[in-house]
PADOFI-96530 format. One record per residue (C-alpha): residue in one letter; y, z, x. Coordinates in steps of 0.5 Angstrom, whole numbers, plus 2048, in hexadecimal, padded with zeros to 3 digits. Layout:
N
aYZX/...
END
This chain:
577
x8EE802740/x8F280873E/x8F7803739/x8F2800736/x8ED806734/x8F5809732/x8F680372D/x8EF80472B/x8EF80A72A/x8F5809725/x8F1803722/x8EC808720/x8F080E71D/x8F4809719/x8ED807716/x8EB80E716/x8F280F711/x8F080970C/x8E880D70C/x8EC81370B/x8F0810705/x8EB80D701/x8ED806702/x8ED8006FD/x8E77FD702/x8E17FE702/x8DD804707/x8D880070B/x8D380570E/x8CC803710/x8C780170C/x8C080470D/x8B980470A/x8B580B70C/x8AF80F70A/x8B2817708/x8AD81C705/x8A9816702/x8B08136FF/x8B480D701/x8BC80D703/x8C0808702/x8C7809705/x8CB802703/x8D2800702/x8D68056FE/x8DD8056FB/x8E28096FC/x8E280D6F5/x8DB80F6F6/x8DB8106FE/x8E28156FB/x8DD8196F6/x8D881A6FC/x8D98226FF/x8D5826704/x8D282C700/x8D38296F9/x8D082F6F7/x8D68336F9/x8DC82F6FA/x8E082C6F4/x8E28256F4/x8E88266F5/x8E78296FC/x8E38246FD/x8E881F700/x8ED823704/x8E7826707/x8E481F708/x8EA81D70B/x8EC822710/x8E5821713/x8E381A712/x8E9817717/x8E781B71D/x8E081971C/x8E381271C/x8E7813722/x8E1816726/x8DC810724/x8E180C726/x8E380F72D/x8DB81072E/x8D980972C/x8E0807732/x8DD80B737/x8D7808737/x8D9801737/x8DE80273C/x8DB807740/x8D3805741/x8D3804749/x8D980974A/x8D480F749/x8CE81074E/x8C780E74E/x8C281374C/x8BC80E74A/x8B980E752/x8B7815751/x8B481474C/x8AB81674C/x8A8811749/x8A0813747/x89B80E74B/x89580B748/x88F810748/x88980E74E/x88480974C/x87E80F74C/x87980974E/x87E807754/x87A80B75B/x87F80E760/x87F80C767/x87980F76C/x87C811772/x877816773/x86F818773/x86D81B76D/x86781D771/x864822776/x85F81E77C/x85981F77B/x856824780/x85082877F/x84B828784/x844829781/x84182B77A/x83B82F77D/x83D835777/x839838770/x83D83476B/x84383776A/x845836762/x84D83675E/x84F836758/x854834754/x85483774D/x855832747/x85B836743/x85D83573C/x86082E73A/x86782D739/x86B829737/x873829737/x87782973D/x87883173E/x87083273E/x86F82C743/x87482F748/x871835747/x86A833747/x86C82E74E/x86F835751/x869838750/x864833751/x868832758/x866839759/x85F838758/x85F83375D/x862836762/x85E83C762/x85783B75E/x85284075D/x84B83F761/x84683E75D/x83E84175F/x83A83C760/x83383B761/x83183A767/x828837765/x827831760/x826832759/x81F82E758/x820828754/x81C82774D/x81782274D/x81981C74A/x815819743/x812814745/x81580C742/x814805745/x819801748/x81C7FB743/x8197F5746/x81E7EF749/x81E7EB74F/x8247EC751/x8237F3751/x81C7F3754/x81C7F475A/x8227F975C/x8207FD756/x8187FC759/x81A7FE760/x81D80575E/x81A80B761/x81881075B/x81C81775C/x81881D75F/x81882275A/x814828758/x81282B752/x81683174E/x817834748/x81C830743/x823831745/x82783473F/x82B82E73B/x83382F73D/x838833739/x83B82F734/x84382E736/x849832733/x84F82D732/x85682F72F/x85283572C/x84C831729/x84683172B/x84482972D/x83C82772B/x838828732/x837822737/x83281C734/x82C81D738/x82B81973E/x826813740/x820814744/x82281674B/x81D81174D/x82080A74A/x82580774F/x82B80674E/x82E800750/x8357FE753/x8397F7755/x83F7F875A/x8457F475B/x84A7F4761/x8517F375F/x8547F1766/x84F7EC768/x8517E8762/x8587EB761/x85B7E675D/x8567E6757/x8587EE758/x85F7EC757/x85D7E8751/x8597ED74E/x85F7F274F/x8647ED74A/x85F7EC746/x85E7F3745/x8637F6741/x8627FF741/x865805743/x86680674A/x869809750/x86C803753/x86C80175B/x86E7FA75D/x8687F7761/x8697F0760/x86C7F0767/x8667F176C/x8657F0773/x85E7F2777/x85F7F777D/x85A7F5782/x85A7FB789/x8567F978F/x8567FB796/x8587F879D/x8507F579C/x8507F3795/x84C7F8792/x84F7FA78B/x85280178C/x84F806786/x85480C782/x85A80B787/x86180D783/x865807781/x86D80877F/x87080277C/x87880577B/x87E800778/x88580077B/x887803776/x88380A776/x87D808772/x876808774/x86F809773/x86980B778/x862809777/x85B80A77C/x85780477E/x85080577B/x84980477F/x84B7FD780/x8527FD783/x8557FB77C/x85B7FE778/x85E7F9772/x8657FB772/x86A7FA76B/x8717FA76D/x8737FA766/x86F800764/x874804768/x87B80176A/x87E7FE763/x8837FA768/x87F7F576B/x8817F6771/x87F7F0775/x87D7F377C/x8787F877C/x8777FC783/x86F7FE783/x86D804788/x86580578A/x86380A78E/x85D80E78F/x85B814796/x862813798/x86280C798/x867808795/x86A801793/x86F7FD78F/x86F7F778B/x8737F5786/x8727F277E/x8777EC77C/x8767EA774/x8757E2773/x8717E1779/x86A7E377B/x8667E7776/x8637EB77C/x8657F1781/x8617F0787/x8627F678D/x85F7F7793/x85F7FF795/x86080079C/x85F8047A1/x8578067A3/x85280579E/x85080C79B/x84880E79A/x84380C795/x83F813791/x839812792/x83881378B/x83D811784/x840816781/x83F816779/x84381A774/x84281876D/x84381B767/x84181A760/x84781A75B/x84481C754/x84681C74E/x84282274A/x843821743/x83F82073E/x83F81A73E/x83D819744/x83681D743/x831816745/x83581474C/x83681A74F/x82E81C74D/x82D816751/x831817757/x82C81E757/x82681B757/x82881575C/x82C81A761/x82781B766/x824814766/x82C811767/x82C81776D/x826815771/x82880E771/x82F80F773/x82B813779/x82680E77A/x82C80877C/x82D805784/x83480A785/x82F811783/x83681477F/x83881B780/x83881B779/x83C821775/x83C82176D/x842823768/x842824761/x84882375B/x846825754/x84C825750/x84D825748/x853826744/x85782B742/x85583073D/x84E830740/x84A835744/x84D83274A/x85282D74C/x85182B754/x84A82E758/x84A82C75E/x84382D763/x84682C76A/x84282876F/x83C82B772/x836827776/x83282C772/x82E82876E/x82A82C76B/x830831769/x83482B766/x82E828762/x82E82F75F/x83582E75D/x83482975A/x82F82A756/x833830753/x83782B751/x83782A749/x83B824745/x840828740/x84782973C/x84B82373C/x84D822735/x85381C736/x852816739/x855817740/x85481C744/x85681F74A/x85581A750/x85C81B753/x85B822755/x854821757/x85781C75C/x85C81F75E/x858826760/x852820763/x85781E767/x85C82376A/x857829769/x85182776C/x84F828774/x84F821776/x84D82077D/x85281C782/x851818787/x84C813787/x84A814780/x84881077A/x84A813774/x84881176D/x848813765/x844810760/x848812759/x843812753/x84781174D/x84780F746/x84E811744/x855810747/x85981574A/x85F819745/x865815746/x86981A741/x867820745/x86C82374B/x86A824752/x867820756/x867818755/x861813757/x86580E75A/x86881375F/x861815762/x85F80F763/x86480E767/x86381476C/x85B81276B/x85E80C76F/x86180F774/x85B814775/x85680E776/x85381076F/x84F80A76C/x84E80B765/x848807761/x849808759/x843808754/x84580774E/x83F80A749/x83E808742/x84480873D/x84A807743/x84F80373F/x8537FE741/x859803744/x853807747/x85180074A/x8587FF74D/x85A806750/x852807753/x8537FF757/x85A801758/x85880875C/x85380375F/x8567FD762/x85B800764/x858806769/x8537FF76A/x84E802767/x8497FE761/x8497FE75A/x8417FF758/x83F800750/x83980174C/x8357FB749/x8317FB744/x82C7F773F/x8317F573A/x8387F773D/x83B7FA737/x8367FF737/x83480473B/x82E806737/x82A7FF739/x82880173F/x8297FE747/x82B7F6748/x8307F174A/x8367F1744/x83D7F6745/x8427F5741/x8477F7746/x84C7F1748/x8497EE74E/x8447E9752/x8407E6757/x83C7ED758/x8357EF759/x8307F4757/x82D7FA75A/x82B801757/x831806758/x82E80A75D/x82C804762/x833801761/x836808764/x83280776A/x83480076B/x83B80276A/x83A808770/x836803774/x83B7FD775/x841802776/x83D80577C/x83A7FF77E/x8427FC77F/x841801785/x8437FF78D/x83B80078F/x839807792/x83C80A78B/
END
């Protein structure tokens, strides 16, 4: 090796005195074409007599220094290029390897990719009773935002408020309701006899209540709220129940192209709970974990139930799943196989616990309060009673505690008040009828942190509980805004056993649609909406048209509809609750 880089090297020399020399032969150098200061530089063949004439400071120094001075520096440089060009031919996998040490970036995380559950994103459910005067808080509506330093900002602060929010007074004797004008109910066949066997809502007599305050938005005054219809024309609505027919569900959600939070519920498996006797086992915890760690948790509704979407929490698609049940101390095991029954049956050992004597009910209206939303949220005034004393009135006598959520959006009054639950109805109403629809401004709204505040922030009752939400909503949930995210607390409403009946009111678009039937078929809710007589136009009074994407439902004023929806939950009971 040392005999050839010596013979080498002497070559290169020799060459180096030629240069040096100015030899007759042309100086190949290499040609390249680039872009300097907005020029082009050719470097090409040169002659010796031109390559002679070339000086490094040809501002300073004569032509007749030029070539000593060339060629005192020029062979060097030749030897060291050649010694260079030799060493790294000759010498590649002599020196030490160093690329294994290099850090290499990765590839940023897919944002839509959700981490693996291992733990419960909620608390148990555990209040006692709701015997209390209402209780009411608040969470301020702080200014827009926009920019990733005010979003963290606002998420810190808005974390804050959450966390310990301001108790509001509130009233504890009804606000008496205005008398309703007077206005025929459209007539219809279809419609006749729901609309007909309508109780009229008791109301009394009082002065006209003020007209609500126009809403600031962005720091512009919006126009005031349109007035609503007569309280006295029904409101009419059709319902869909997207796990019965779960495979016009899946269509509907291909079909279905919106912003969204994404959960694969494409597979589904039907948890059913009984005991040794065979009787379904109502509001028992169910914890469905992987192999590898991941998990979900559910509790079975009146009827023993629970659907269980083993996509929505493993992203591995573990083949095997362990599905532990267990209520007052009582425990059993089953394991959940993919690509064979789409059903879990367990049988709950030990001695069969006690039937209450009467169901216990919470149910809690979740609202949207914006401007828009003037006309449904009157209704609900009106029919509130009527909806209580027919829920009183059913076989199971429920225990029935109430709550209310009201939410706008940021920039408003405020953003979250929430009443928590009392068996006071007269309180309740009267919270409810200081309600007044207002604020908004955008088209989205803040239903993810009205969510989030229904679930975990409300005194759900424990064991032996049916615990249902009806969100009355036209708008869809601001995606863009930090904090709290729908499809998260859909997730724990699950794993509290809270069933969640999504009304779309008129106006809710198509994302509106998918987010409320998605909130709904996963906690095993349904999907309700309003109709009316020309379904493009809310305007035209009560009927049977929707615009909604959906089938094969019937009509039943709004009120009716609820209380159907109570009563076929509480009827799934064991007998004796």
């Amino acid at each position: 090796m040392a005999s050839r880089s010596g013979a080498f090297l002497a070559e290169g020399a020799r060459g180096s005195a030629d240069i040096g020399g100015f030899s007759p032969e042309l100086v190949r150098t290499k040609r390249r074409t680039g872009v300097r200061g907005g020029k082009k530089i050719h470097d090409r063949l040169t002659p010796p007599a031109q390559a002679g004439r070339i000086s490094l400071h040809p501002t300073t120094r004569s032509a007749s220094m030029t070539q000593p001075f060339a060629t005192r520096f020029r062979r060097p440089l030749v030897v060291l290029l050649c010694a260079q060009l030799l060493m790294g031919a000759s010498g590649a996998t002599e020196m030490p390897a160093i690329g294994s040490s290099v850090r290499w970036p990765t590839p940023a995380p897919d944002s839509r990719t959700l981490p693996t559950q291992t733990l419960p994103n909620f608390e148990a459910p555990s209040a006692t009773h709701c015997a209390r005067p209402v209780r009411t808080y608040e969470t301020p509506g702080m200014p827009r935002v926009s920019g990733a330093r005010e979003e963290r900002r606002y998420a810190e602060a808005s974390k804050e408020y959450r966390a310990s929010p301001s108790v509001v007074p509130s009233p504890t004797t009804p606000r008496p309701l205005a008398a309703p004008a007077a206005r025929s109910a459209p007539a219809g066949a279809a419609l006749a006899d729901a609309i007909a066997e309508a109780p009229p809502a008791s109301v009394a007599p009082v002065a006209p209540v003020a007209p609500a305050p126009a809403a600031r938005v962005s720091g512009e005054l919006q126009a005031p709220v349109q007035a609503q219809r007569p309280a006295n024309e029904p409101v009419t609505a059709g319902m869909v129940d997207d796990n019965a027919d779960f495979s016009e569900y899946l269509a509907f959600h291909g079909r279905t192209q919106v912003p969204h939070r994404e959960r694969d519920i494409s597979a589904r498996y039907l948890l059913q709970v009984r005991d040794a006797r065979g009787t379904v086992v109502p509001d028992a915890e169910v914890a469905v974990q992987a192999a590898n760690g991941a998990a979900m948790w559910a509790r079975t509704d009146a009827g023993g139930r629970a659907w269980l979407h083993p996509n929505a929490f493993d992203k591995a698609q573990s083949p095997v799943y362990e599905v532990t049940v267990r209520k007052n101390g009582r425990q059993s095991t089953a394991f959940l196989q993919r690509g064979q029954k789409n059903a879990v049956d367990v049988v709950l050992g030990g001695k069969p616990g006690s039937v209450p004597a009467r169901a216990r009910l919470d149910l809690v209206f979740l609202i949207d309060a914006t401007g828009s939303m003037d006309d449904e949220i009157a209704k609900l005034k009106s029919t509130l009673r009527t909806i209580a004393d027919q829920v009183a009135g059913l076989p199971s006598r429920p225990d029935t505690c109430f709550g209310l959520v009201a939410y706008r959006d940021r920039g408003d009054e405020f953003m979250v008040r929430r009443h928590d639950f009392t068996n006071d109805l007269n309180a309740f109403q009267g919270v409810l009828d200081a309600l007044r629809a207002a604020g908004g401004g955008d088209y989205p709204e803040a239903m993810n942190e009205a969510l989030n505040e229904t679930v975990h922030k409300l005194s759900w009752r424990g064991s032996d509980t049916t615990r249902l939400v009806v969100l009355l909503a036209d708008a869809p949930p601001h995606l863009d805004y930090g904090g709290p995210q729908y499809d998260d607390d859909m997730v724990a409403a699950l794993g509290k056993g809270i069933k969640v009946f999504s009304v779309g009111a008129s106006g809710l678009d198509k994302q509106g649609e998918y987010i409320q039937r998605q909130i709904a078929q996963y906690t095993g809710g349904r999907f309700v909406f309003l109709t009316y007589k020309e379904a493009t136009n809310p305007a035209s009074g009560p009927g049977t048209q929707t615009v909604h994407d959906v089938g094969n439902y019937s009509v039943q004023t709004l009120d009716k509809l609820i209380v159907r929806l109570v009563s076929e939950e509480l009827g799934k009971l064991p007998s004796g609750g």
